[in-house]
C-alpha positions as CSV (number, residue, x, y, z in Angstrom):
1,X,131.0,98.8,86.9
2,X,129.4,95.3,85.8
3,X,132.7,93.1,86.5
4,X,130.8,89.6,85.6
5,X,127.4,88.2,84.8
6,X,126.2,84.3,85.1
7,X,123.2,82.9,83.2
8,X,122.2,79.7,83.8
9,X,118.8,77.9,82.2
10,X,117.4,81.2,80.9
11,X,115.4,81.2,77.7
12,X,117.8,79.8,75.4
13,X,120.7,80.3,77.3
14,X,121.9,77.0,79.7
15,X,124.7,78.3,81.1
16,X,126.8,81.5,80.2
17,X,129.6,83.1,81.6
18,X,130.9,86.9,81.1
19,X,133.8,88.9,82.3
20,X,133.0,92.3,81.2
21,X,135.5,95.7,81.3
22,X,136.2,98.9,81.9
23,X,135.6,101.0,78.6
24,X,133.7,100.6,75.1
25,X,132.2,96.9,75.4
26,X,130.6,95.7,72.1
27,X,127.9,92.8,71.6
28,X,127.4,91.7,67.7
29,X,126.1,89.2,66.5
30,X,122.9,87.7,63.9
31,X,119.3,89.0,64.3
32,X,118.0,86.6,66.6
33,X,121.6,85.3,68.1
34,X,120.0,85.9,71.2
35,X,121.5,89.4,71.9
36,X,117.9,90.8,73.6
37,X,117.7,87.7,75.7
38,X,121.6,88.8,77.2
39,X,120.0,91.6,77.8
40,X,116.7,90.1,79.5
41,X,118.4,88.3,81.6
42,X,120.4,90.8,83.0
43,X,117.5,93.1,83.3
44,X,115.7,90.5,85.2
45,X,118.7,90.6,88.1
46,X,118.8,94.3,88.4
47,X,114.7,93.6,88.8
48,X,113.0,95.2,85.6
49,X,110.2,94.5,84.4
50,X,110.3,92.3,81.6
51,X,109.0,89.0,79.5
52,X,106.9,87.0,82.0
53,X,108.5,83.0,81.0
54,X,112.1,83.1,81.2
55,X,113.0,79.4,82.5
56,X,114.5,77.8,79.6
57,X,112.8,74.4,78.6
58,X,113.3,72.0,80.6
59,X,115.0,73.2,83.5
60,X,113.5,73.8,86.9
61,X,114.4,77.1,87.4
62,X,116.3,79.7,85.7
63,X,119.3,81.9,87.8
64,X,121.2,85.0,86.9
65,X,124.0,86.3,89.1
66,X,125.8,90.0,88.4
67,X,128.8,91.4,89.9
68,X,129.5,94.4,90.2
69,X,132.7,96.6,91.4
70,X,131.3,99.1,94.3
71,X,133.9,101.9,95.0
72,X,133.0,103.8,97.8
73,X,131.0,107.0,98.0
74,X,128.7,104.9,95.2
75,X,125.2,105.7,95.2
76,X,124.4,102.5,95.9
77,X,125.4,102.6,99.6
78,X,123.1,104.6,100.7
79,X,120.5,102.4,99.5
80,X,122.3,99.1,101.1
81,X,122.6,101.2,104.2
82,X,118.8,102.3,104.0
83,X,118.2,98.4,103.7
84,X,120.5,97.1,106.5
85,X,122.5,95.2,104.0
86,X,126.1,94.7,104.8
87,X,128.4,95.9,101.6
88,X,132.3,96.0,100.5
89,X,134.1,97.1,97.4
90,X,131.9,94.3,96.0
91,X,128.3,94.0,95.5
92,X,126.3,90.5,94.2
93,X,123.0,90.3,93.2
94,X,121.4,86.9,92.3
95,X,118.0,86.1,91.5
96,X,116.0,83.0,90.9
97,X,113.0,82.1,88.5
98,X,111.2,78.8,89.0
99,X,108.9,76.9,86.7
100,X,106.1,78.2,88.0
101,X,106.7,82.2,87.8
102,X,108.3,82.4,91.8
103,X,111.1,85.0,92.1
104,X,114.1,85.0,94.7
105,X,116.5,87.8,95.0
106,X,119.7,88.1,96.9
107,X,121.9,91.0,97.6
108,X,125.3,89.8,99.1
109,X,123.6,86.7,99.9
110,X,120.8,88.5,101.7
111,X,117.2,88.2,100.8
112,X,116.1,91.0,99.3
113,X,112.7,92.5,97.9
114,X,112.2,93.4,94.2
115,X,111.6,97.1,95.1
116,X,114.9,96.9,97.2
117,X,116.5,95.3,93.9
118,X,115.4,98.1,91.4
119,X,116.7,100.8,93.7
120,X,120.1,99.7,93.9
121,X,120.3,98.4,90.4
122,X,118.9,102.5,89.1
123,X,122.5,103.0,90.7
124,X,124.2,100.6,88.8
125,X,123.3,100.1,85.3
126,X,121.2,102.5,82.8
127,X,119.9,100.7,79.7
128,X,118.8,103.1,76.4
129,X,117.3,102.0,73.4
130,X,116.2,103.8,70.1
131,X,112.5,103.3,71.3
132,X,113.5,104.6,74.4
133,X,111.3,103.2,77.8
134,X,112.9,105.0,80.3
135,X,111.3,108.3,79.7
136,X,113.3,110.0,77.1
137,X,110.6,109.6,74.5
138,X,107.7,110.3,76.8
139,X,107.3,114.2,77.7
140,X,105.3,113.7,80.6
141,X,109.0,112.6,82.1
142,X,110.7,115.4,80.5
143,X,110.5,118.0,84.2
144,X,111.8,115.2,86.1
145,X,114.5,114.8,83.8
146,X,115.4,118.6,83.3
147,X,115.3,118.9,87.4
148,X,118.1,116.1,87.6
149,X,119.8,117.6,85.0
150,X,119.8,121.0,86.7
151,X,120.2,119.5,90.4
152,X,117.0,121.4,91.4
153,X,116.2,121.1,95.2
154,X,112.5,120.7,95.1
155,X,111.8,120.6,98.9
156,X,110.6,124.0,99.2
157,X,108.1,124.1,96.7
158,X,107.1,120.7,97.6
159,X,106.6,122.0,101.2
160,X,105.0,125.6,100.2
161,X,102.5,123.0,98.4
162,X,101.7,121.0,101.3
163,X,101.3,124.0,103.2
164,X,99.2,125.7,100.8
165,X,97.0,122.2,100.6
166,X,96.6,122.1,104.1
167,X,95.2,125.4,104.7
168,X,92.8,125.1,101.7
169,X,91.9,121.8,103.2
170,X,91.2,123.8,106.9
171,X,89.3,126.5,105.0
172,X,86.8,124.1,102.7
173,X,86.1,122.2,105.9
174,X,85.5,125.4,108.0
175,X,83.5,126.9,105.2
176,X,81.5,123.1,105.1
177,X,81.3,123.1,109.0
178,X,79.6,126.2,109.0
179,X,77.2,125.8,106.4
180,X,76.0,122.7,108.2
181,X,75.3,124.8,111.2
182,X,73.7,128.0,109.4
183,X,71.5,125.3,107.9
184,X,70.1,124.2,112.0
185,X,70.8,127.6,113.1
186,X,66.9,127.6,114.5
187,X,67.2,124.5,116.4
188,X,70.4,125.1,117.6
189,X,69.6,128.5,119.5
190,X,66.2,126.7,120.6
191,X,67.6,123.9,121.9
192,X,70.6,125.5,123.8
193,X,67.7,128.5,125.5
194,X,65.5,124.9,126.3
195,X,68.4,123.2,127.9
196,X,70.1,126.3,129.8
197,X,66.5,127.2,131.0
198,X,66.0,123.6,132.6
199,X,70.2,123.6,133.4
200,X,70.4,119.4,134.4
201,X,72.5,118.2,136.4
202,X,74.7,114.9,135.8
203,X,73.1,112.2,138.7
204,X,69.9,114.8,139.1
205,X,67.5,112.4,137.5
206,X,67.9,109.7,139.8
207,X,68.0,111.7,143.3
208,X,64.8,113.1,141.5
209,X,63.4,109.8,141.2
210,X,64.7,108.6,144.9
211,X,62.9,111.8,146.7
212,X,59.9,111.1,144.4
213,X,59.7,107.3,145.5
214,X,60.4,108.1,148.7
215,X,57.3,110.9,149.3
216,X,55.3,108.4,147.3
217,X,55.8,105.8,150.0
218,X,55.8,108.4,152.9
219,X,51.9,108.3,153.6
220,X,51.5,104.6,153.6
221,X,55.1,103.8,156.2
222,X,55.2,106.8,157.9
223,X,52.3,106.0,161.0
224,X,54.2,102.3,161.6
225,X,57.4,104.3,161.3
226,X,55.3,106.5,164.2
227,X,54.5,103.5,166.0
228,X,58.1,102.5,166.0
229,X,59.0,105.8,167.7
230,X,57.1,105.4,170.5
231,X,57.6,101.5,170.9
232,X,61.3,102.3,171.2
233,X,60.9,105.6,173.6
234,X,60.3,106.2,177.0
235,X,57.2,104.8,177.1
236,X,58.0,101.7,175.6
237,X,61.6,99.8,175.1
238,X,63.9,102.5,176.3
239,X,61.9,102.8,179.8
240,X,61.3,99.0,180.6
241,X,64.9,98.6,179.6
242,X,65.8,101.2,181.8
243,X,63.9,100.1,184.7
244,X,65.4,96.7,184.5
245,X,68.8,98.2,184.1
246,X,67.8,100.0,187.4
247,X,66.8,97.1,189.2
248,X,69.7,94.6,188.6
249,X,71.9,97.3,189.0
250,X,70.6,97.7,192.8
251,X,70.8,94.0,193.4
252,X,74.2,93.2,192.3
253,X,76.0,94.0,195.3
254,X,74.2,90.9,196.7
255,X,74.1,88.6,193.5
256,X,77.9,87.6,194.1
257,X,78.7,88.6,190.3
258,X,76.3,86.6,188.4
259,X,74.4,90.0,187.3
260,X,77.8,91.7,185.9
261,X,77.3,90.4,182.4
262,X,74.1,90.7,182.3
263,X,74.3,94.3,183.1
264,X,77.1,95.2,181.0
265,X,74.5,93.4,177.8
266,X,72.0,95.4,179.1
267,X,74.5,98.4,178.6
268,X,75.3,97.4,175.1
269,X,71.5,97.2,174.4
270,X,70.5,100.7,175.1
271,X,73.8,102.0,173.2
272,X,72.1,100.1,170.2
273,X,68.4,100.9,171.0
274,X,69.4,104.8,171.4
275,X,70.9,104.4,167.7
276,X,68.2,102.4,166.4
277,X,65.9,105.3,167.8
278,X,67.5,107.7,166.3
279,X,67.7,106.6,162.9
280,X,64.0,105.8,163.1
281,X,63.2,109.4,163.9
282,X,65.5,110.5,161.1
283,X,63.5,108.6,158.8
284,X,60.5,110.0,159.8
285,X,61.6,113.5,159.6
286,X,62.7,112.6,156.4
287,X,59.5,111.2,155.3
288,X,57.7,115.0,156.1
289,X,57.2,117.0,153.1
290,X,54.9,119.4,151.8
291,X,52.9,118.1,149.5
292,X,53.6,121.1,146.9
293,X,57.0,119.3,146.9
294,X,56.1,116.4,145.6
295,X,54.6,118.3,142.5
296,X,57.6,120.0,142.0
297,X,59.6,117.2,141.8
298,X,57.2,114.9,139.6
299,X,57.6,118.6,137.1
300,X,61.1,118.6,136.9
301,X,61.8,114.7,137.2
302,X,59.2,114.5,133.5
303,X,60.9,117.7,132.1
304,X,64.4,115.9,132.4
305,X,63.7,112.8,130.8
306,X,60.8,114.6,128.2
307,X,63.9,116.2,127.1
308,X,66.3,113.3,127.2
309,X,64.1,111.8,125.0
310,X,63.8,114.0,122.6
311,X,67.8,114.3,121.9
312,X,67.4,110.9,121.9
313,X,70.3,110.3,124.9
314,X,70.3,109.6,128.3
315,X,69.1,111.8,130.9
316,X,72.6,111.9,132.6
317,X,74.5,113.0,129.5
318,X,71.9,116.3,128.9
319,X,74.9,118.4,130.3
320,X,77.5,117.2,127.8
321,X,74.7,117.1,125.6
322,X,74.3,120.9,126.0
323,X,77.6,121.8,125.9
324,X,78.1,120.0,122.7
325,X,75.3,122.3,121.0
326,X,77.1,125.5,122.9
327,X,79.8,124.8,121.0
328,X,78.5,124.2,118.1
329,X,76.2,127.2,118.4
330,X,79.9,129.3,119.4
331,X,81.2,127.9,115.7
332,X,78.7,129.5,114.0
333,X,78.5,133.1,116.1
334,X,82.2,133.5,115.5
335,X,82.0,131.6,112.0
336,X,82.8,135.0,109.8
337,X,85.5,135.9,111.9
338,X,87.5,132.3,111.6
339,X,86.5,132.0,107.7
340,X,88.2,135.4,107.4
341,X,91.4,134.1,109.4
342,X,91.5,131.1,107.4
343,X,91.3,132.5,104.0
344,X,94.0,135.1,105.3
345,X,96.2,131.5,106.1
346,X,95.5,130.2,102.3
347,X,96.4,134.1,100.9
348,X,99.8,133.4,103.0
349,X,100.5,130.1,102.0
350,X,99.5,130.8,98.5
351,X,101.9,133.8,97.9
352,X,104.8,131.5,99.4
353,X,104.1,128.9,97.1
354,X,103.9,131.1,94.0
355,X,107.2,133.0,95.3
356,X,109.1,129.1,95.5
357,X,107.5,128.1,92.5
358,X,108.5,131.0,90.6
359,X,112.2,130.5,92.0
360,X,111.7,126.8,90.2
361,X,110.8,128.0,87.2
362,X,114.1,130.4,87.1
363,X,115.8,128.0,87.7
364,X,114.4,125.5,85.3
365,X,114.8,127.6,82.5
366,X,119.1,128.4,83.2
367,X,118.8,124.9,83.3
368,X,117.3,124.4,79.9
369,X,119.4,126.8,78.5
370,X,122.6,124.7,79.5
371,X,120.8,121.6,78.2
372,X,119.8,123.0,75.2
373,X,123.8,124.2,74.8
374,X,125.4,120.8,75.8
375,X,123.1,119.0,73.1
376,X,124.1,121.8,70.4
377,X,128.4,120.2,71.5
378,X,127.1,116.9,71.8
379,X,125.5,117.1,68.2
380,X,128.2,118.5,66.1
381,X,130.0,114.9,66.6
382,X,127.4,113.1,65.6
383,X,126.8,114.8,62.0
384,X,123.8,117.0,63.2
385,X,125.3,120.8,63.3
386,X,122.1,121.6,62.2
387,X,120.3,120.3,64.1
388,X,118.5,122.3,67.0
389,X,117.6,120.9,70.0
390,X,114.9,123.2,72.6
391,X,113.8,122.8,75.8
392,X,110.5,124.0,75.8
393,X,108.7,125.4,79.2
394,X,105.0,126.4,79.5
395,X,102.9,127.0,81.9
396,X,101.1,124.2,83.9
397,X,98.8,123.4,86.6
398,X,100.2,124.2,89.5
399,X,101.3,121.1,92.2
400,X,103.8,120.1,94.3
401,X,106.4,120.1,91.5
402,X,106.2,123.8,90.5
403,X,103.6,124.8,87.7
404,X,106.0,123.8,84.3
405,X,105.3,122.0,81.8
406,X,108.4,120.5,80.0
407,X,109.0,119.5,76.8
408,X,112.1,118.2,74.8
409,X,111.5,119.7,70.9
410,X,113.8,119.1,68.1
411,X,114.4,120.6,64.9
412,X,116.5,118.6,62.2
413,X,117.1,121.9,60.3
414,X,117.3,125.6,60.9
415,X,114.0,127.1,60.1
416,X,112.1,124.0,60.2
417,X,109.3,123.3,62.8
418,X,110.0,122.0,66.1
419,X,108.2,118.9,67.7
420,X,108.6,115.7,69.7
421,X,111.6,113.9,69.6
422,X,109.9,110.7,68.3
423,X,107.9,112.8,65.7
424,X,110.3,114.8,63.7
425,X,113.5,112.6,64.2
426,X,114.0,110.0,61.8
427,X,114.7,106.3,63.2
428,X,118.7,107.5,62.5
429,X,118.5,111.0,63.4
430,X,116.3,109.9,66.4
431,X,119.5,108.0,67.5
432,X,121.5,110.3,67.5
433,X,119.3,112.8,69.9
434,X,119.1,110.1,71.9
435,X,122.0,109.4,72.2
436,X,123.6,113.2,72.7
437,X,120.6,113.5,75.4
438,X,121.2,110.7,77.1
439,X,125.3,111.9,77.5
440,X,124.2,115.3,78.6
441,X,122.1,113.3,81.4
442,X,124.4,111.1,82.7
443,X,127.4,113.0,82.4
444,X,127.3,113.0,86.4
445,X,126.2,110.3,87.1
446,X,129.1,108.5,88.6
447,X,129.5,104.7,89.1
448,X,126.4,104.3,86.3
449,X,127.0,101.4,83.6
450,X,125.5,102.6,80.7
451,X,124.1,99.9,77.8
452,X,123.2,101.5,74.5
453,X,120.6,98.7,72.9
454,X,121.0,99.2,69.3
455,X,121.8,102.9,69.5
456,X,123.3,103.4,66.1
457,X,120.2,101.2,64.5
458,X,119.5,103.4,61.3
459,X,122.9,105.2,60.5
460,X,125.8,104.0,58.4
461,X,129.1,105.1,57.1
462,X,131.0,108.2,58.5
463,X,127.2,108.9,60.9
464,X,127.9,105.4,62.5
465,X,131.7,106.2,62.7
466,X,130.4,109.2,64.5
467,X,128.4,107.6,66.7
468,X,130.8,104.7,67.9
469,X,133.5,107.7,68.7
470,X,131.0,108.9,70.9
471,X,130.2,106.1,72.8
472,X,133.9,105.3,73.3
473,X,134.4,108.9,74.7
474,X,131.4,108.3,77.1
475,X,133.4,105.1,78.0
476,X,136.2,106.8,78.8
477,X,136.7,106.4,82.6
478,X,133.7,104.4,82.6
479,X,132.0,101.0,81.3
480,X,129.7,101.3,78.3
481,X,128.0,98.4,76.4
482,X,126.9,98.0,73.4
483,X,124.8,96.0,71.3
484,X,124.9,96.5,67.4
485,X,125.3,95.7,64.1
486,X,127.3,98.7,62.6
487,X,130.5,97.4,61.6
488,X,132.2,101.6,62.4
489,X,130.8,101.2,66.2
490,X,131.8,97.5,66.8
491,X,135.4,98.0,65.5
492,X,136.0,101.1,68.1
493,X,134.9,98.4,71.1
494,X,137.7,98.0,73.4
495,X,136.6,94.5,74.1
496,X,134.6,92.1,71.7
497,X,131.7,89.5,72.3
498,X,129.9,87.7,69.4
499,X,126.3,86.3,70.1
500,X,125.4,83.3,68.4
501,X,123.0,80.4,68.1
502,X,124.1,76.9,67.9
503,X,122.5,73.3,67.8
504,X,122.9,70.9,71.0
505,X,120.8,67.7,71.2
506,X,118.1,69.3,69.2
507,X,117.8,72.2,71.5
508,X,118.4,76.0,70.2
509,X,121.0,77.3,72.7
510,X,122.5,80.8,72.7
511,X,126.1,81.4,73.3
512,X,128.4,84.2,73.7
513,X,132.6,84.2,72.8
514,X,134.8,87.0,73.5
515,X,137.0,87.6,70.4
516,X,140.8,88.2,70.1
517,X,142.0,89.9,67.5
518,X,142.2,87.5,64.8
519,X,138.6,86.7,65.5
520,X,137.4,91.0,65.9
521,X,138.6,91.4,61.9
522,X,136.4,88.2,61.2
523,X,133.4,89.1,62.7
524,X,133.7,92.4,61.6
525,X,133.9,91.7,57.9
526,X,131.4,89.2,58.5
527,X,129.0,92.4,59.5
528,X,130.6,94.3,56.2
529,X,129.9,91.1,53.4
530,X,126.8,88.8,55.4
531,X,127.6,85.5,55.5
532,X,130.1,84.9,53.1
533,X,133.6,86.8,53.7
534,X,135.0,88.5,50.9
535,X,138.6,89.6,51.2
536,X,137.5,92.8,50.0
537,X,135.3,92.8,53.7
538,X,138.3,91.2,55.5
539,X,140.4,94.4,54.2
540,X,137.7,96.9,54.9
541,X,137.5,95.1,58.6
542,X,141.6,96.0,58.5
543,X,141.2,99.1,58.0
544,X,138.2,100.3,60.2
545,X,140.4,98.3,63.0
546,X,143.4,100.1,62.1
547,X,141.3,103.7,62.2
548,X,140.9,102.8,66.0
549,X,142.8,105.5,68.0
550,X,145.3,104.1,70.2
């Protein structure tokens, strides 16, 4: 329930204070008091959309703080709790407007975002017009409003769709995939027969161009690498050494030590001159090769790298590449077989999304039959008996929502054609739909303050007495409020406010007064006579005060 609201420096509003109530709470006032900008202003803390400038002239910033009662199990919890914002039996919201178009909210004097703001204030306060802008009006918001209405749980259609989406989505790209490949089917099978034929290796081409460097080289190092050989051998280092080795070694009994180091060198040396040999000859064995070899490996060395040029990679990723086109060439060979799994998948998926959807559109039409009911109670009331009110449900293209199409059609009387609310409804029979639909909709809707903006504009009499009774039995238990100019609907308020303009320092400023009951009979024959009070209105005021149950 909206306990209080605070307006301070917006439009023509400076500063305003309002202790609103539980039950019927009724606004009246002059066209033009300033009853739209009340309602501005307290659309722009709750975060809806709305007039652009709202700083009134001359201040630096406009501010507009709403307080609200918040009992618990509200729906509004679960949105504070979503956004980590503390709550108790009492929620604030304040937001700020500066000169230059910069909004601040707050929720419980934490910063808050506007999309934050508008999905606790859809929780709080529901505001309905005549030109309705919340949907009522417009049919392409008529399903949403039917499935709230019926409490539909739209999970599993939603989720047969995305199923059904996603193995469309798997088959299309299948069926593209392989028409891509039926389309280089030649090369493909051409390329993987050239590839498997020459079967590279990763790290082949450059121990194919190491051997080929290496025979290349053979001829020209291979007689000093000869030479070598012998110079280290018997007949060169290995026997001199060894005859010196000989030599010492029978003298250094009688050399008193001095030849023990250099013996034990000389010892080292032929360990290292018997390595060095040896890896000399190793190299030359290396270095002997048939000359046919050397062909071969030129052949394969330039069949490797022809290739590697012509995929146009390197000559150590021909492997990968092959096995790339393998697979490739194994998409399209089994190609009919997965096409026919996949379209089996979509067959599936479709049949569980027809057999949910269908289950939604049951379900949507009990629903519309208990709507269309509830608006034949809800109409009686409000001098429309015969009036007929249909739910209509075609068929539609099907998504995640089910495949209905609905429509809210009235009738004004028995036999005549049906059509669009806003097309067959007069401006006061429109109100009256609007507002019998609009209880139907909320009658569950716990927690919700409901504003009616004008509701009754278009009806008089005993249809505007109709009307305010109502609106004071949808208050019962609750908090309604009202803006209007019937005299019938503001004398069944049960609490008063009066919107005027007055003159301060040459400024326009907007005020609002609560009225007792002295001042209720006033303004109220003021509504019956315009501006000059007759005691004829004062004693028609009287009696429609008097005509108040309770």
């Amino acid at each position: 329930m909206l306990r209080h609201l605070d307006i301070r420096d917006m439009l023509i509003i400076d500063r305003l204070a309002l202790d609103f109530q539980p039950g019927l709470n009724v606004l009246t006032g002059e066209t033009g008091a300033g009853k739209s900008i009340l309602l501005d202003s307290l659309g722009f803390v709750l975060g809806w959309r709305g007039r652009a400038e709202l700083v009134r002239q001359g201040a630096s910033q406009g501010e507009v703080t709403a307080v609200f009662d918040l009992p618990g199990g509200h729906p509004a919890v679960a949105v504070l709790d979503d956004a980590g914002i503390a709550h108790e039996s009492e929620l604030i919201l304040r937001r700020v407007n500066t000169r230059d178009g910069r909004k601040t909210a707050w929720i419980n004097d934490r910063r808050a975002s506007g999309e934050v703001l508008r999905r606790v204030s859809e929780t709080l306060v529901e505001l309905h017009g005549q030109h309705d802008d919340r949907g009522l009006l417009n049919p392409r918001g008529h399903r949403d409003l039917l499935d709230a209405y019926g409490a539909h749980d739209l999970d599993s259609t939603r989720q047969a769709w995305r199923a059904l989406r996603e193995a469309q989505k798997a088959l299309d790209a299948a069926r593209t995939e392989i028409a891509a490949l039926a389309e280089e089917e030649e090369f493909l099978r051409h390329s993987v027969a050239e590839l498997d034929a020459l079967a590279p290796e990763p790290g082949e081409d450059e121990a194919l161009d190491t051997r080929r460097r290496l025979m290349q080289a053979a001829e020209k190092i291979g007689e000093d690498i000869s030479k070598a050989v012998q110079a280290l051998g018997p007949d060169g280092a290995e026997g001199m050494m060894g005859d010196a080795l000989r030599w010492l070694d029978g003298a250094a009994d009688k050399a008193e030590g001095r030849l023990e180091e250099p013996l034990a060198a000389l010892d080292r040396a032929m360990t290292e001159l018997g390595e060095a040999q040896s890896g000399v000859e190793a190299c030359l064995e290396a270095l002997s090769f048939n000359p046919a070899e050397l062909e071969q490996v030129e052949e394969r060395l330039f069949a490797i790298r022809g290739l590697a040029r012509k995929h146009a990679v390197a000559p150590d990723e021909l492997s990968q590449f092959a096995e790339g086109l393998r697979t490739r060439l194994d998409a399209l060979d089994r190609g009919a077989g997965d096409l026919a799994a996949l379209e089996e998948a979509v067959e599936a998926a479709r049949a569980a999304y027809d057999t949910a959807a269908a289950a939604l559109t049951t379900a949507r039409a009990d629903s519309a039959k208990a709507l269309d009911a509830a608006m034949a109670r809800e109409l009686a009331p409000l001098k429309m008996e015969r009036a007929v009110f249909a739910t209509r449900i075609t068929p539609a293209e099907p998504g995640p929502d089910g495949a209905d199409a609905v429509a809210f059609e009235v009738a004004t009387n028995p036999g005549a054609p049906a059509g669009p609310l806003n097309k067959i409804a007069s401006g006061g029979e429109l109100s009256r739909f609007l507002l019998a639909l609009k209880v139907c909709l909320t009658r569950d809707a716990g927690g919700l303050t409901l504003i009616f903006d004008e509701i009754d504009r278009g009806v008089g009499g005993a249809t505007a007495d109709a009307v305010g009774r109502r609106l004071a039995d949808l208050s019962d238990g609750g908090q309604v409020l009202v803006v209007t100019h019937s005299p019938q609907v503001a004398a069944l308020g049960a609490h008063h406010w009066r919107v005027e303009k007055r003159q301060a320092d040459a400024a326009t400023l907007s005020t609002v007064t609560p009225l007792d009951a002295a001042a209720r009979e006033d303004e109220i024959a003021r509504m019956l006579s315009g501006d000059t009070i007759t005691d004829e209105a004062r004693a028609a005021a009287r009696a429609l005060l008097s005509a108040v149950p309770g």
